[in-house]
C-alpha positions, 0 to 999 in steps of 0.5 A: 818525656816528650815523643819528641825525644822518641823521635830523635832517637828513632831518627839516629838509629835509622842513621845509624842503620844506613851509616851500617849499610854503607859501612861508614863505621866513624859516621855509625860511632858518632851516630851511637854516642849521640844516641847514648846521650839522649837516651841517658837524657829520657825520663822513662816514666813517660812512656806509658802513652801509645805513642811513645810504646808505638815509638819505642817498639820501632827502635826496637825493631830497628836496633835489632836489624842494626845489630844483625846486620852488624853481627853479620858484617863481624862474622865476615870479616873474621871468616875474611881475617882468618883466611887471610891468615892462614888459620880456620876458623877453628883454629881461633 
């Protein structure tokens, strides 16, 4: 596997990562199914060199951040969903 590939997905998951700051969710899903592909694409034997751990350590990272923020965003808009309904959130 080449870091270009790393690379590439890095690049998309900090895309996707703005595309959720700006709560552009079509621009987020096309983001993530590119970068579904590409991941189907990467030979994962390649990864035993430093940059390639350094670089999948940051997507790591970055994927994490992503997906709070998103689980955050979830339970605003069910809180926000709820009150609009009239139900608590116990009531769900």
């Amino acid at each position: 596997m080449s870091s270009g590939q790393l690379a590439k997905i890095e690049e998309i998951t900090l895309e996707m990562q703005e595309a959720a700051r700006e709560e552009n969710w079509a621009v987020l899903a096309s983001l993530e199914s590119r970068r579904i592909a590409l991941v189907e694409t990467v030979d994962w034997t390649g990864l035993r060199t430093p940059e390639n751990r350094a670089l999948l350590a940051r997507i790591i990272e970055i994927n994490a951040s992503l997906v709070q923020r998103l689980q955050n965003r979830k339970t605003d808009i069910n809180l926000l969903l709820n009150g609009l309904s009239g139900h608590s959130e116990q009531d769900s």
